[in-house]
N, C-alpha and C positions, 0 to 999 in steps of 0.2 A: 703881560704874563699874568695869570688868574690863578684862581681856584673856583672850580664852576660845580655846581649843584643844580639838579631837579626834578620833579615828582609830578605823574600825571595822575589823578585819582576817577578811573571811569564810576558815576554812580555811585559815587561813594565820597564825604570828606577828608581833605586830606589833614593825618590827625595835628592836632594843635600843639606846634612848638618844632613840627619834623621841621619844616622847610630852614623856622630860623637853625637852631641845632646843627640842621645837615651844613648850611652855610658857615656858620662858626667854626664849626671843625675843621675846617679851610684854611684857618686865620693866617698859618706860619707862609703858605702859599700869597696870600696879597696881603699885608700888614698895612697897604697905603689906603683901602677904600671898601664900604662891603654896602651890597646893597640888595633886596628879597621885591620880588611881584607877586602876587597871588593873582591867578584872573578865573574867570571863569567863561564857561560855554557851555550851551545848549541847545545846541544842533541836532543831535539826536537822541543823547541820555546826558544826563547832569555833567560834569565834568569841571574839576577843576585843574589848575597850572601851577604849579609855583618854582619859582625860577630862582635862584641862585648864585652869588659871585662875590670871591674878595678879588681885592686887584693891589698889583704890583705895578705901578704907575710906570711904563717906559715911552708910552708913544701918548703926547697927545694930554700934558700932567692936569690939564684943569677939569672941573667939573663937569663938562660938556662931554667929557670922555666915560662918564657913569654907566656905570652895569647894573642891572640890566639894561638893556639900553631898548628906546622904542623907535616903530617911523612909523611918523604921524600917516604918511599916504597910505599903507598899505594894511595897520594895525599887527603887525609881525613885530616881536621881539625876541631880542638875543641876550643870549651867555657865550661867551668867546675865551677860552685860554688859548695863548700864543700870538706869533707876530707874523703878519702879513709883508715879507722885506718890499716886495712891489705895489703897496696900496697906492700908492701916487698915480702911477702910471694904470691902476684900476679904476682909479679915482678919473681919472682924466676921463679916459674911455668913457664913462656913465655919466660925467659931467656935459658932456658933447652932445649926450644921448638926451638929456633935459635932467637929470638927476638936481634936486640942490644938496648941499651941506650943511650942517651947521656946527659942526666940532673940524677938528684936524685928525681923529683918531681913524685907527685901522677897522676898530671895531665898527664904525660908521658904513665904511666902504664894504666891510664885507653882509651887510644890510641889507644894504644899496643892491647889492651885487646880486643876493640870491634874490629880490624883489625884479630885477630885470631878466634873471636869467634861469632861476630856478635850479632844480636839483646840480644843473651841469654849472654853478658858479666857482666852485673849488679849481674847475679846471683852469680858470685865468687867475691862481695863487702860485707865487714861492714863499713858503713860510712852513712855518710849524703850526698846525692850530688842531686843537679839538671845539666841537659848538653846538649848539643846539637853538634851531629859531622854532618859533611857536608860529605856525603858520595863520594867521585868523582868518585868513579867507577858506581854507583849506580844512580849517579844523585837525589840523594834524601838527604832531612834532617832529622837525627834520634833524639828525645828529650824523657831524661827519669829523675825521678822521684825519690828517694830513699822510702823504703819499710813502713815507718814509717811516709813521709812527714815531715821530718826535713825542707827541706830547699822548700822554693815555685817555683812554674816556671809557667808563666800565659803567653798566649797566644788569638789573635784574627786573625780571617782568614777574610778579609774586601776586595772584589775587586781581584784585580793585586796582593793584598798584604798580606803576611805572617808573624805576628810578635809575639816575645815571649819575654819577660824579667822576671829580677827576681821579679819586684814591678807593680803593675799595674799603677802607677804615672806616671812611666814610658812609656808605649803603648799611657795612655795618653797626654803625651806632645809630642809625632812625629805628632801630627794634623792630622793624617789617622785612629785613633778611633775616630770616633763619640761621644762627654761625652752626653751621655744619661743614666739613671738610669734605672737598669732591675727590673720590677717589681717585676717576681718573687725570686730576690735576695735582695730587701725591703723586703718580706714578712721574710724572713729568716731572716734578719737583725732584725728586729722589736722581732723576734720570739725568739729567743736565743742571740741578742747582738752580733750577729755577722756574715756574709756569711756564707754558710756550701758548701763546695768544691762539685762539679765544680762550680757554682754560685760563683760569685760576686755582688758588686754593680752595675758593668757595663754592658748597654748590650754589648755585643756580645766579651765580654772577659771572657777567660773560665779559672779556674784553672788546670792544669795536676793531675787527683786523686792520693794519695800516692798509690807506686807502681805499676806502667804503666809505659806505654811507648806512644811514639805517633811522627809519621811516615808522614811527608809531601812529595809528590811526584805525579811532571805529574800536581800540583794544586789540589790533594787531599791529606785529613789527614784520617789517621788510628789508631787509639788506640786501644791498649791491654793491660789488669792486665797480670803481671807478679809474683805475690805475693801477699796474704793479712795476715792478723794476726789469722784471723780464717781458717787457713789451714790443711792440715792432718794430722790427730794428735792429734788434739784439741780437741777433741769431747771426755773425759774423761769416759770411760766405767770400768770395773773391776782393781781398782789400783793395781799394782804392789807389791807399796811400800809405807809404811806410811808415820805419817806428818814427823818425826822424819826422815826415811831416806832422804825422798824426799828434804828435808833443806840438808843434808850434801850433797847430789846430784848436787843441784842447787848450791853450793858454789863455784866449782872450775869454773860453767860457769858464774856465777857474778863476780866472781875476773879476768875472762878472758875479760870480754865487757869493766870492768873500767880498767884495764892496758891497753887494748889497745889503751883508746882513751887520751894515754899520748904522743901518735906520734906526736914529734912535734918541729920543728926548733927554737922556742923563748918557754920562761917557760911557764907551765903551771899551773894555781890557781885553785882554788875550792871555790865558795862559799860556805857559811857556816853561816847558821840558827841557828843551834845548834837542830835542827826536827831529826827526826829518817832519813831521805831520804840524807841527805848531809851528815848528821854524820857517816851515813853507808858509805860514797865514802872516806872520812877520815880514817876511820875503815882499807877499806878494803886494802887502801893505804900504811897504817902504816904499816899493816900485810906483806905487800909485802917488805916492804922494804924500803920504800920511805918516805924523812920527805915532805909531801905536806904544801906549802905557802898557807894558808886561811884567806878570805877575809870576811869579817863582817859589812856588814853597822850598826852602832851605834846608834840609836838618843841619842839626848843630856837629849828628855822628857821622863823618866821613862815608862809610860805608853806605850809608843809605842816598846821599847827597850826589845829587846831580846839576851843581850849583857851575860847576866846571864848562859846563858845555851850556848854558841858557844865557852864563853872560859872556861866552864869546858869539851868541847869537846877538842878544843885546848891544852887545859891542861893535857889531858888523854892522847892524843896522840903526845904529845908533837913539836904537828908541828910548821911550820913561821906562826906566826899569826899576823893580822896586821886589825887594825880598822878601819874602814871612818867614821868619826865623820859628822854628819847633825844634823840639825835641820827642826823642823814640819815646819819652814819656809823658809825652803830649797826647802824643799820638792813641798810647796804650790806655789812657785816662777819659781817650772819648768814644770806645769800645760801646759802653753803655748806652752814651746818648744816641749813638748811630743805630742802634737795636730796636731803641724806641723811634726812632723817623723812618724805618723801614714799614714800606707800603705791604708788603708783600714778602716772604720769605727769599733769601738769596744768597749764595755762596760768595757776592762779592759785596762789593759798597760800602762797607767801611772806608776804605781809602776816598773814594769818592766825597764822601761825608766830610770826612776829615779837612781834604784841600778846599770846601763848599763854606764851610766853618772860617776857615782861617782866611777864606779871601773876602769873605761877606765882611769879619769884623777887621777885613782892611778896608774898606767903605767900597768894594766894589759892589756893583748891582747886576751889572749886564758883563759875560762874560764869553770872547769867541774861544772854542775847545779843538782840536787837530781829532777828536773821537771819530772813526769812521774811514782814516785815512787804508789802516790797514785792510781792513775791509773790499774798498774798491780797488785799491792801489794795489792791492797782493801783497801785505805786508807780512803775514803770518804764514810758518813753519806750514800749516794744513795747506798752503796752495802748491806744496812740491812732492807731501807726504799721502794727498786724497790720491791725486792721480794715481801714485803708486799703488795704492790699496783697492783702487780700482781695477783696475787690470790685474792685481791678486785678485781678484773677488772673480771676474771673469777668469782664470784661470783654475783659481781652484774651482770653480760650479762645474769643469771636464773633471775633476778630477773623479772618477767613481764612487758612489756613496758607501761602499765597504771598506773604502782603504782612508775616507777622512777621518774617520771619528781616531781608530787608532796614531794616524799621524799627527791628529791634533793634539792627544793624550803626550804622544812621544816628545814633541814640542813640550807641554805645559811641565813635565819631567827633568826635563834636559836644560831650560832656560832658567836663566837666573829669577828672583822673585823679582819683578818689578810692575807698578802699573802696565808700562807701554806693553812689557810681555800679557800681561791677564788680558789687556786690549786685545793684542795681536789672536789668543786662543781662543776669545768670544767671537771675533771675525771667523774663523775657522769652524768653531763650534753652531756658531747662529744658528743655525736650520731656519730662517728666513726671520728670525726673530731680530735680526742688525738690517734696517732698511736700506742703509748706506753706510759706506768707510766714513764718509762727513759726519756723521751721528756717533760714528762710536767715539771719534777726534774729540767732538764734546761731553761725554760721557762721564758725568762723577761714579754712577753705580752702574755696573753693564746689567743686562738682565739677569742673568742669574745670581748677580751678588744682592738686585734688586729683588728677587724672590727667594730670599730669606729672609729678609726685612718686613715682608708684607707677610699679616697673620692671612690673606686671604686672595688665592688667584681667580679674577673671571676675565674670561676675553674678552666678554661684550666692554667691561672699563678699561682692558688693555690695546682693542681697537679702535674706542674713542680718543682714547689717550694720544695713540698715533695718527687721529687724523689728518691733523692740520699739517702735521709734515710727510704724510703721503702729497697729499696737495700741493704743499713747497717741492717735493722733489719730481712733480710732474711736471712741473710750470718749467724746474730745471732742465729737464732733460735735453732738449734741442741745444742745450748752450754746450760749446766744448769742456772737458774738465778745469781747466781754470776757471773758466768765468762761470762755470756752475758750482765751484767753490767760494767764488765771491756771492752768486744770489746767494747760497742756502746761509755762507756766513752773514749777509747782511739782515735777511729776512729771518732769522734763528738767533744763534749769538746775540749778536749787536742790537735788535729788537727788544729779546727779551729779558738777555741781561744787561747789557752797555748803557742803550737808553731807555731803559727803565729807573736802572738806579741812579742816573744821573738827574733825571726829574725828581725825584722822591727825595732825593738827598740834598741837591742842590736847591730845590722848593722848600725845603724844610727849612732853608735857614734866609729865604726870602731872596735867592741867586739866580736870577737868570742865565741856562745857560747856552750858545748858539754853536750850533756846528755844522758852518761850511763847506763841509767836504762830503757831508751827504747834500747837498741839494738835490732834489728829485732828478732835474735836468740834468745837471753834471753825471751827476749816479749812471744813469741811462747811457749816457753817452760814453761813458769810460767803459761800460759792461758790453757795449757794440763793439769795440775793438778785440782782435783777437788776443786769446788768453796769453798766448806765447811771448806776446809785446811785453808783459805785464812780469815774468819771473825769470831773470837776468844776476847777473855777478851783482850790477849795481840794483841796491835793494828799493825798491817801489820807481823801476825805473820812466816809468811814464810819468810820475809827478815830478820828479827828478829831471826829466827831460824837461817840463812845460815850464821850471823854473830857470832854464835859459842858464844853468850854471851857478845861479846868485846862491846856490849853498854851500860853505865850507868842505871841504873834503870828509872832515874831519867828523861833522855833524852824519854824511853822509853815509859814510862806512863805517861810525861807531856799532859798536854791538848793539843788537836790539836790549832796551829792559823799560821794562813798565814801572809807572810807580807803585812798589813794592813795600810792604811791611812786614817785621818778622813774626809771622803768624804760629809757625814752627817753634820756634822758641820761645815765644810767649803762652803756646799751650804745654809746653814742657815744663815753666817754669811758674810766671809771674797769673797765668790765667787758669792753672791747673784745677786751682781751689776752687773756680766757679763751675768749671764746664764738668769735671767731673761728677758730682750729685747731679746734673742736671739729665747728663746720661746715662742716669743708673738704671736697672732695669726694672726696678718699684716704681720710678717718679716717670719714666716712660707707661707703664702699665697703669697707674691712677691716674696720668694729663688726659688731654683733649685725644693725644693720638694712640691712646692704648687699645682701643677696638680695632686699629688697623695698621698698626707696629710692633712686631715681636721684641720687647723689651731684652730679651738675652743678646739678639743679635746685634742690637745699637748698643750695647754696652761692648758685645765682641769687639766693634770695628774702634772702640777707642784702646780698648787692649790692643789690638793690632797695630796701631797708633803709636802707641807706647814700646812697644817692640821694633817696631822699624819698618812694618812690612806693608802698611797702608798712608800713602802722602796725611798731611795735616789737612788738604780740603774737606775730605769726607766726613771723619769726626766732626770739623768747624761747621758744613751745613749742618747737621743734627742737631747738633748744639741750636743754633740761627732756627731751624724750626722748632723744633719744640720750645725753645723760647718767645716765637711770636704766639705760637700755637697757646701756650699759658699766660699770654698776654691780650691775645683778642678772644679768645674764643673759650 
């Protein structure tokens, strides 16, 4: 696991001290090793390279494993974050082929790998990676993506200049991005609490979509999908095989995704909730063979503590079990520093932050996470609540356009004040402005609450804005309502908030972190069964099935709850004093976002706030941006 940097300069030097700079600013990303290339070509205009890497030493700890790394046959060199679980068995393959070695690393094999096989070499990975080889035969630079978007890789094409890292903080501190804010990635911000890929906060830095690729050469880029989750196959027509077989089915390829991502040069832990999604990676572990070390954040306050149910997992499966004892003002005390390791603005990650912190200075490094279960498994409220709002959404479109608006009104009248209500009358209200009931489900600001906020409406950034999930809900549509609840959550949600923050947060403190339950493969393979298998009495009952019983009842049918912090009452009380100047309508109107935020309105909605009638999310983004916003930019 890395932090990767670099800069292609057509014609131009690249200026002195970026490449090291850009690398440095990586450092909390690989604390174990850092290493810079500069190269040069002149194939058809001047050109230079410089390459980039810290490293977090898991596969492969001796020197031989160094980043940048070169091969000698071919004069191609790479930058590589993430872990390849099946490099052995890649390794073999190209070893057969006449390939030689001379490290143990993964980074080696996937070298190897594009030198034999070219742009289509990702296709023989399960891992997480983001990369970039410098082609020298080729004169070009190759960057790709893993299939699921574990790991990020963000890139800006400005001038003379070509650059990609792994954190956009990074692009900008080399002072050749411009910090300007892209409007149509505030709209997305504002809309769901967070960028939705390729956007960003930034203009003119783009994210690489999970599973692509993208091809610099000659001063142009080229991008292609090489993979998506809704691929052939998916589209579930006359089943084979019941729910029953299909659980035994899917067992030996769950137990294959979570062994393999036990690859690994220093131990490997497992968080541990005590939820169906971790207990199941315990589970499957124990069954294997394996006593896994599990790691537990504790609070000390009852109420937050879900200490009850981790070591009766612990206890069933008798693994290393081991606590981090905190306290609610632990927790509230690293508010700050979580602020500052944020890549990007975000409605969540603190808590992320927090458990990344306290499991790093428990000496762990490598950490397997249950993130992703709900997702494919149909863990979330949205896979019984979309359906519904679908078929409203097709119902009301008969209803005649003269008698909606009044019945939406009568609705907004008559319902009590609550988010789900405002939701439910922007569905009604939309005039095509809600693409999907899945969109509004995610929705911190609906549109209309969003243009009041923005001093300024144009379509042409409100159409960009929603590209990329037109796109996502096209790819949807053949799939049934379930399992097109689970693409847009996996490809949406869980992309650009779940594993987002969990790289940024978790890298921040030098934590690698692995999650099994999205393998590209598995993923696929759960999304081809029909959706109806998938939402039952018993909750994620396909994973639940392929675990053959081995989980507690008790684990099973607890109520769902996330790890929670009191957010609410910490902005009522103990955090009041910071958030409020920060949303005042002066210090919004002087920051970064005053040419494109109505300062009276962001002070509204923390009034609102304060009165009862708007959740605590909405304030807390605002807060979270304008904070990054007068912090980078």
């Amino acid at each position: 696991m890395c932090g990767i940097f670099g800069i292609v300069a057509r014609n131009a030097p690249i200026p002195e001290g970026v490449l090291e700079q850009g690398t440095q600013s990586l450092a909390h990303r690989g604390p174990d090793d850092s290493g810079t290339i500069l190269l040069r070509d002149s194939e058809t205009v001047p050109t230079e390279i410089g390459l980039g890497n810290r490293r977090l030493a898991i596969l492969d700890l001796s020197p031989l494993a160094h980043q940048p790394m070169h091969d000698a046959e071919t004069g191609n060199w790479i930058v590589y974050n993430g872990e390849i679980y099946n490099f052995r068995d890649v390794r073999r393959e190209l070893e057969q082929a006449g390939a030689v070695f001379v490290s143990h690393s993964d980074t080696e094999v996937l070298l190897k790998a594009y030198a034999r096989w070219g742009e289509q070499c990702q296709a023989k990975f399960r891992g997480m990676f983001a990369f970039a080889i410098w082609d020298a035969r080729r004169h070009r630079l190759f960057l790709a993506r893993d299939p699921m978007g574990i790991k990020p890789l963000y890139y800006a094409h400005t001038g003379s200049y070509f650059l990609f890292a792994s954190e956009v903080r990074t692009l900008l501190g080399t002072g050749l991005v411009p910090r300007n804010i892209d409007p149509a990635g505030l709209i997305n911000c504002l809309t769901f609490g967070s960028a939705y890929d390729p956007l960003t906060l930034i203009e003119g830095v783009r994210a690489l979509p999970a599973g692509h690729t993208l091809t610099w050469e000659g001063g142009s880029l080229r991008q292609s999908p090489y993979w998506d989750l809704a691929g052939a196959g998916t589209n579930p027509q006359e089943p084979a095989l019941d729910e029953k077989k299909a659980a035994e089915q899917l067992q030996p390829i769950l137990e294959e995704a979570v062994r393999l991502q036990l690859v690994s040069d220093v131990p490997v832990g497992v968080f541990l909730s005590g939820g169906i999604d971790s207990s199941a990676l315990v589970s499957i572990l124990s069954r294997g063979g394996v006593t896994p070390s599990t790691f537990s954040i504790v609070f000390r306050e009852a109420e937050f503590s879900e200490a009850e149910h981790s070591r009766a997992v612990a206890a069933k499966f008798r693994t290393d079990h081991h606590e981090i004892n905190v306290s609610e003002r632990d927790a509230l005390a690293a508010i700050p520093e979580a602020l500052r390791a944020m890549d990007l603005p975000t409605m969540d990650g603190v808590n992320t932050y927090f458990v990344s912190r306290e499991a790093r200075r428990a000496g762990v490094k490598v950490a397997l996470s249950g993130l992703g279960g709900d997702e494919i498994f149909a863990g979330y409220s949205s896979f019984r609540t979309v359906p519904r709002m679908e078929r409203f959404a097709q119902f009301w479109n008969h209803v005649p356009g003269l008698l909606r608006s009044p019945l939406a009104s009568a609705f907004a009248t008559l319902s009590a004040a609550s988010d789900q209500n405002r939701k439910l009358v922007s569905l009604a209200r939309g005039n095509g402005r809600i693409l999907h009931p899945y969109f509004l489900t995610r929705m911190l600001f609906t549109p209309g609450q969003r243009d009041l906020l923005l001093r300024h409406a144009d379509s042409a950034v409100a159409e960009t804005a929603v590209g990329s999930q037109l796109d996502l809900l096209r790819q949807s549509l053949p799939l049934d309502p379930i399992n097109r609840v689970s693409y847009l959550e996996s490809r949406c949600y869980m992309l650009n908030t779940l594993l987002r923050d969990t790289d940024s947060m978790s890298m921040s403190q030098g934590l690698e972190v692995r999650v099994p339950l999205i393998d590209h493969q598995l993923a696929r393979t759960v999304l081809a069964l029909p959706g109806q298998w998938k939402v039952d009495a018993t909750p994620k009952k396909l994973l639940v099935g392929a675990l053959a019983g081995s989980l507690p009842d008790e684990i099973v049918h607890r109520p769902k709850r996330g790890f929670t912090l009191p957010f609410e009452h910490w902005m009522r009380q103990e955090l009041r004093g910071q958030i409020e100047p920060v949303l005042s309508a002066q210090r919004i109107h002087d920051g970064p976002l005053g040419g494109l935020l109505d300062g009276s309105q962001v002070q509204q909605v923390w009034k609102d706030f304060l009165g009862g009638t708007v959740s605590w999310s909405r304030p807390w983004f605002l807060y979270v941006l304008q904070s990054w916003c007068e912090l980078h930019l």
